[in-house]
C-alpha positions as CSV (number, residue, x, y, z in Angstrom):
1,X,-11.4,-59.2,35.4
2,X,-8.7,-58.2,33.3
3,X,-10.7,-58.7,30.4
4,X,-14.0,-57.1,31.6
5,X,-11.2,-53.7,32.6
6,X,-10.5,-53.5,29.3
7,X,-14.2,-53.7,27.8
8,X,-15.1,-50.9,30.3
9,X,-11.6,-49.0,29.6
10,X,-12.7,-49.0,25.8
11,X,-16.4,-48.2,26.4
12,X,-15.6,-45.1,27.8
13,X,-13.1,-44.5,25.4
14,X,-16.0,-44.8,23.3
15,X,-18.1,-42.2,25.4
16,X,-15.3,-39.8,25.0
17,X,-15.1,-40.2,21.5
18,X,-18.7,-39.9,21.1
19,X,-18.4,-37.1,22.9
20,X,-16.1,-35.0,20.9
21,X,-17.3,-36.3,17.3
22,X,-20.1,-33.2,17.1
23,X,-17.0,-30.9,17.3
24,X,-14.7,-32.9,14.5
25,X,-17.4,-32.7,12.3
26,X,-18.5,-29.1,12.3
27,X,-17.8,-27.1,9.9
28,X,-14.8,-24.9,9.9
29,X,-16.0,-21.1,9.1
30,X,-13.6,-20.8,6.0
31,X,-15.9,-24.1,4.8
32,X,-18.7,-22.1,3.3
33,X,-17.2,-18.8,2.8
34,X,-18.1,-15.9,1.6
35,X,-21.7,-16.4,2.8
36,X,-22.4,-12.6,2.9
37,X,-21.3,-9.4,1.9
38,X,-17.7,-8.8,2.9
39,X,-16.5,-5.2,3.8
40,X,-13.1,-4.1,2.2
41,X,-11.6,-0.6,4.5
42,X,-10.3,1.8,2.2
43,X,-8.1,3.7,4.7
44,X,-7.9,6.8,3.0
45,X,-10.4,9.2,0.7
46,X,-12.0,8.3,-3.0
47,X,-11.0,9.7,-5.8
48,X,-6.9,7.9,-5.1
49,X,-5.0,4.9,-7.0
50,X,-5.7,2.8,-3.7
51,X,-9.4,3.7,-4.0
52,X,-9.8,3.0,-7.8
53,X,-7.9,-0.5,-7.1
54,X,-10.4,-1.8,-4.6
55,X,-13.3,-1.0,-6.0
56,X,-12.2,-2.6,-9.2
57,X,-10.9,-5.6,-7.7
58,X,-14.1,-6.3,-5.8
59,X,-16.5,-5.8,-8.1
60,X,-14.6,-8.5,-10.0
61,X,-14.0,-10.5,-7.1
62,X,-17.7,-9.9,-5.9
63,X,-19.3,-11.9,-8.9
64,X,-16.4,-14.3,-9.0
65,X,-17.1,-14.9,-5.1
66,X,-20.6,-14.7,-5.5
67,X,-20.9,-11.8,-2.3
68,X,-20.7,-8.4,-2.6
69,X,-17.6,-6.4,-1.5
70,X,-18.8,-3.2,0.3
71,X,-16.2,-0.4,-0.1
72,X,-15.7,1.8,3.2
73,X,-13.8,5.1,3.4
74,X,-12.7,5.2,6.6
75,X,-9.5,8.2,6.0
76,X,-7.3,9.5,8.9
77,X,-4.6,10.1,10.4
78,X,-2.1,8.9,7.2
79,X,-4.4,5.5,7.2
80,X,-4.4,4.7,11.0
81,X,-7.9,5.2,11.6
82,X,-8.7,2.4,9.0
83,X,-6.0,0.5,10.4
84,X,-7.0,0.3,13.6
85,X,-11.3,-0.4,12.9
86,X,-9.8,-3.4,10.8
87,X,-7.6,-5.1,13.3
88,X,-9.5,-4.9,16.1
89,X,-12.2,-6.8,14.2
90,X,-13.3,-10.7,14.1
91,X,-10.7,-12.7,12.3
92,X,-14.1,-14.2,10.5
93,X,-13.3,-13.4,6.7
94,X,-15.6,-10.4,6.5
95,X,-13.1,-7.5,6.7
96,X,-9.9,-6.6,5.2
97,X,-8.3,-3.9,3.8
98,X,-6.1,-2.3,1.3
99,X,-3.5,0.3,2.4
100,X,0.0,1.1,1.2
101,X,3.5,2.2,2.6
102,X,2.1,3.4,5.3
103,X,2.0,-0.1,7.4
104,X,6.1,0.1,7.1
105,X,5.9,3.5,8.2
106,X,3.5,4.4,10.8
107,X,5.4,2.5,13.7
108,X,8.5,4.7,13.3
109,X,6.5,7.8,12.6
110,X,3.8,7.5,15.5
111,X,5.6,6.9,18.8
112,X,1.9,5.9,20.1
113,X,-0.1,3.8,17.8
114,X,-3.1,1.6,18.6
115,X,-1.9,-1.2,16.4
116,X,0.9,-3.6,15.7
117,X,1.2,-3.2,11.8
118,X,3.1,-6.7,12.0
119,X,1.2,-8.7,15.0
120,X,-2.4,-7.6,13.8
121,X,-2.6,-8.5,10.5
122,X,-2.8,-11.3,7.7
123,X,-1.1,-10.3,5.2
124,X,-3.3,-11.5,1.4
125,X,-0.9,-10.1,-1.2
126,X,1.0,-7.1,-2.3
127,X,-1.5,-6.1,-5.4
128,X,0.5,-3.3,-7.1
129,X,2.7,-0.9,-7.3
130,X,2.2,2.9,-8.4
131,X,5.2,4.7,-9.2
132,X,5.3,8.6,-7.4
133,X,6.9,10.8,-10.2
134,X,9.6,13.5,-10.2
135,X,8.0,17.0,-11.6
136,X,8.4,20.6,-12.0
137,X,6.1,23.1,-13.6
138,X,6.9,23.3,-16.6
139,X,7.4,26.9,-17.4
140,X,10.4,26.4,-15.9
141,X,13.2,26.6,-18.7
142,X,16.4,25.5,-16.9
143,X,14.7,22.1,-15.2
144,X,14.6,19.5,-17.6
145,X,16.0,17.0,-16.0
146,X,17.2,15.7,-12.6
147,X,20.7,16.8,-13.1
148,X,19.4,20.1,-13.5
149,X,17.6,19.4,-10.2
150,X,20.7,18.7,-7.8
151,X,22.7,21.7,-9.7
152,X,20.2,24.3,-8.7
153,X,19.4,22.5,-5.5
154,X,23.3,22.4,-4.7
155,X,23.8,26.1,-5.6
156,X,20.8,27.6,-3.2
157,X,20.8,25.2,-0.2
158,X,17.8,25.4,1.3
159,X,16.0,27.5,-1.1
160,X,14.3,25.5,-3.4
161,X,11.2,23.6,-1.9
162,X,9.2,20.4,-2.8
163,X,5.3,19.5,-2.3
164,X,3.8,16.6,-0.6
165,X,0.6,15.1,0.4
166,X,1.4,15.2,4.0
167,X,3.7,14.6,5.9
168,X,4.9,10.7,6.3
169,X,3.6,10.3,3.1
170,X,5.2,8.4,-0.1
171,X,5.5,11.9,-1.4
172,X,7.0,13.2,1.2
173,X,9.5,10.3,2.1
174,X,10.3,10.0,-1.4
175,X,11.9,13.5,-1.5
176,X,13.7,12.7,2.1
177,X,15.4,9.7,0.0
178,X,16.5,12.1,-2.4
179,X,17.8,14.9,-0.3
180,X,19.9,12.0,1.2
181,X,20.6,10.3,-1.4
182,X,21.9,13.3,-4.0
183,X,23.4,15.5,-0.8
184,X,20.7,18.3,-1.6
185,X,19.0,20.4,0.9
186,X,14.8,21.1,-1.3
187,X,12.7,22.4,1.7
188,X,9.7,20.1,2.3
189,X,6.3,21.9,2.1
190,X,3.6,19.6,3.4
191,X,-0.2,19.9,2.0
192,X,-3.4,18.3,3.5
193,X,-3.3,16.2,0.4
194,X,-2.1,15.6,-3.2
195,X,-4.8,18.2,-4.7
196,X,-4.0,21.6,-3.0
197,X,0.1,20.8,-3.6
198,X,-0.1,20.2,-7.1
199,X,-2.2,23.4,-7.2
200,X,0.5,25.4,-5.7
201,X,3.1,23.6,-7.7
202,X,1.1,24.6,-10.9
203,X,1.0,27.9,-9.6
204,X,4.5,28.1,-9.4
205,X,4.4,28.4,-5.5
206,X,6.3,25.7,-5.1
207,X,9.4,24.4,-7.3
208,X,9.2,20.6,-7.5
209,X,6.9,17.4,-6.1
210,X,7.0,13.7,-5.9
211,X,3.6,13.3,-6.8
212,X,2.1,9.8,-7.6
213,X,1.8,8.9,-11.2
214,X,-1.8,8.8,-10.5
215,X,-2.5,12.3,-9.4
216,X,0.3,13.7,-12.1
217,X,0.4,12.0,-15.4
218,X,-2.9,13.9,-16.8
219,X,-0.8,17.4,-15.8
220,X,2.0,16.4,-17.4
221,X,-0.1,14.8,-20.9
222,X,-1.5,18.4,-21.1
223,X,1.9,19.9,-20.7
224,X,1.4,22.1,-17.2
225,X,4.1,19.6,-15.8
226,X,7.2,18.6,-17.0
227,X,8.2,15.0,-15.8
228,X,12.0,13.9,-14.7
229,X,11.9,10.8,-13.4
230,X,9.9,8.0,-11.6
231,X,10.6,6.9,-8.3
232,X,10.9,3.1,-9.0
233,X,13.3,0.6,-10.1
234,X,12.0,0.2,-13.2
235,X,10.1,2.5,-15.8
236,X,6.7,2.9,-15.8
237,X,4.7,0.9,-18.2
238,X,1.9,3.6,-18.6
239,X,4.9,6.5,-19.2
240,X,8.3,4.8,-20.7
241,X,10.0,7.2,-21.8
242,X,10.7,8.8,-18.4
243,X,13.8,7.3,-17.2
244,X,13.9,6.3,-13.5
245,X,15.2,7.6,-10.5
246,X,18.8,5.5,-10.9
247,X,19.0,6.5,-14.7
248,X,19.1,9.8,-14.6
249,X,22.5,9.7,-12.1
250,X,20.9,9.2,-8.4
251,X,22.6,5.8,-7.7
252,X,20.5,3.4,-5.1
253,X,17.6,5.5,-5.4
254,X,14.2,3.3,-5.2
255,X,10.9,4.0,-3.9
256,X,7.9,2.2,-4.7
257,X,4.8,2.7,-3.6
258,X,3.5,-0.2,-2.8
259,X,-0.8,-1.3,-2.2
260,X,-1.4,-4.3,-0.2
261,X,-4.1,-6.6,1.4
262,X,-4.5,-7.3,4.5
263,X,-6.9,-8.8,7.1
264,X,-7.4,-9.5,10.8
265,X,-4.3,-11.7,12.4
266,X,-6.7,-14.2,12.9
267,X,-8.0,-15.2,10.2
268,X,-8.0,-18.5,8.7
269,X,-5.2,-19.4,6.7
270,X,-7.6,-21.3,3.9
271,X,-9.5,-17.8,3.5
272,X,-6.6,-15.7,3.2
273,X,-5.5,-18.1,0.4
274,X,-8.5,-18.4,-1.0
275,X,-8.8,-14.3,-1.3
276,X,-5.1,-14.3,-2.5
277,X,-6.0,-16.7,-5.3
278,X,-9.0,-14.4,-6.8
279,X,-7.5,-11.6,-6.5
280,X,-4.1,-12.4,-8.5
281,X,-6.8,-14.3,-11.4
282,X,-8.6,-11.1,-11.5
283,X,-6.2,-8.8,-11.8
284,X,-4.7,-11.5,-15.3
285,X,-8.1,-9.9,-17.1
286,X,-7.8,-7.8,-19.6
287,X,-10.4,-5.0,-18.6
288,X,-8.5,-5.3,-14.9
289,X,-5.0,-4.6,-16.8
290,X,-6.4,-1.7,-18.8
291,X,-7.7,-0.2,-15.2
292,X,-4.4,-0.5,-13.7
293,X,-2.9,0.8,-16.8
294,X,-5.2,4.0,-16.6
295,X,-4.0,4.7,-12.9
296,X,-0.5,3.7,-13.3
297,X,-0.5,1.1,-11.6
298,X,1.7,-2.1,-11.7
299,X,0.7,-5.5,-11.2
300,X,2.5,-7.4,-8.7
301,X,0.0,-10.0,-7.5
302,X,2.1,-11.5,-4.8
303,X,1.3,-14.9,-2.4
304,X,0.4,-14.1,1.1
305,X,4.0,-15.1,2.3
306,X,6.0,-13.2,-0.2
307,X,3.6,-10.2,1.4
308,X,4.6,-11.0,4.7
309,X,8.4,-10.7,3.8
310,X,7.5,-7.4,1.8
311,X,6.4,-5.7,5.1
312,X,8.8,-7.1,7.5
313,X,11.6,-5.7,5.0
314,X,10.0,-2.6,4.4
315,X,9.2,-1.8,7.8
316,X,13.1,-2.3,8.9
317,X,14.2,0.2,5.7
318,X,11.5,3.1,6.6
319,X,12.2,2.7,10.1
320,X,16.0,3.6,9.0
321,X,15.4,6.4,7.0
322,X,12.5,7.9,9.4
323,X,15.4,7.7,11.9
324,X,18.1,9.1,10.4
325,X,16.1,11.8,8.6
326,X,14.4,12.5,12.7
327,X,10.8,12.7,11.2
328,X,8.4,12.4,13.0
329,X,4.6,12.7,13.1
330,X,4.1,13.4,17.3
């Protein structure tokens, strides 16, 4: 009997196993992926650094992948509309996105968002970083550098005003950091983008801006702007002669606008690795490099933990600053 309960006992062990084998042997998703076009959010207008980076990196990635990447503009809201589309969609490999500083920032800015920038997302990689750039028109005789900055700014608190793209933008934070940081009072004069402010600082309506290298560098080759100093801890590769932010005497002084991938929280690890792997080959090409280069852009090309990291340390420093500095975007 004892026998025969152990014959049955196995045969429906069998059964069971039988049972589940269908299920062991499909195939994961990430086993045949890409098998169709994949849609990369661009949470923010064309024409910008992040813009030019995605649509070079999946055109590359796109042949290399062997499936299109499909660029959608989806601007708003400093890059919370994107944001938000992306998240709430299936963790399946087919969306992602590419935004910036702004997923450190928007919690402490927004006191309702839709999104956790943390919870919902995969982080792929930090791509690059584009340096924002100290400048003043440069008919301006007596700024030339950013000594002469925090003098003038020192002897008419509250007179002198800088530009931004918005406000909660790099720009903008960027000259909260230095108001702080160099115990100055420069008015902040928000814009509905970088355009119309560098207008108005060309026209001399306006006295100084934090622009991104981007947007500024072809003002400053043609000699309308005058620059003093990047943002970043290091110098800029595509403009080394302008010292950085800690150089020219304003001690602990870094911002660096960062661009990042990221997808749906749910994704599977193997394709977020697998996405993290082109990308940081791609961007190792020459004809990538010299795209970067023409932006200002500076290859990081991190893993998808060392992005993870990344955002959880910049979310607690911007949330610190937004606080003290009680900006808010409500």
């Amino acid at each position: 009997m004892n026998v025969k309960r152990r014959f049955l006992t196995a045969a429906a062990a069998g059964l069971c196993l039988s049972a589940v084998m269908p299920a062991a042997h499909a195939q994961a998703p990430e086993a045949n992926w890409p098998s169709k076009p994949i849609r990369w959010i661009v949470p923010f207008p064309p024409g910008g650094a992040m813009d030019a980076i995605a649509r070079t990196l999946g055109e590359k990635a796109g042949r290399t992948l062997g499936q299109p990447f499909v660029i959608e503009n989806r601007p708003g809201a400093g890059g919370n509309i994107g944001a938000d589309f992306v998240a709430k969609q299936p963790g399946d490999g087919y969306t992602l996105m590419i935004t910036s500083i702004g997923m450190a920032t928007n919690k402490p800015l927004y006191r309702k968002l839709s999104y956790d920038p943390i919870k919902d997302f995969a982080p792929v990689g930090v791509l690059a970083v584009v340096p924002n750039i100290l400048v003043t028109n440069s008919t301006q005789p007596n700024v030339k550098s950013v000594a002469d900055v925090v003098a003038a700014a020192k002897a008419s608190p509250g007179k002198l005003t800088y530009a931004s793209a918005g406000n909660g933008t790099s720009i903008h934070l960027a000259g909260e950091v230095f108001n702080s940081l160099a115990g100055v009072d420069i008015l902040h004069i928000p814009y509905k983008g970088s355009g119309p402010a560098v207008s108005d600082l060309l026209g001399g309506q306006v006295n100084y801006m934090f622009d991104s290298i981007t947007s500024a560098r072809p003002h400053i080759q043609s000699g309308k702007l005058r620059a003093l100093a990047v943002t970043t801890a290091k110098r800029s590769s595509s403009m080394p002669d302008v010292p950085t932010m800690e150089e020219a005497g304003i001690k602990g002084y870094e911002v660096s606008p960062w661009f990042a991938v990221f997808m749906p929280a749910s994704t599977p690890p193997a394709i977020v690795k697998k996405l993290n792997q082109v990308f940081v080959a791609e961007m190792k090409q020459p004809d990538v490099l010299e795209r970067f280069k023409a932006i200002g852009a500076e290859v990081v090309g991190s893993t998808p933990e060392e992005a993870a990291k990344h955002l959880q340390a910049e979310s607690v420093r911007w949330t610190k600053v937004i606080t003290e500095r009680n900006i808010s975007m409500d």
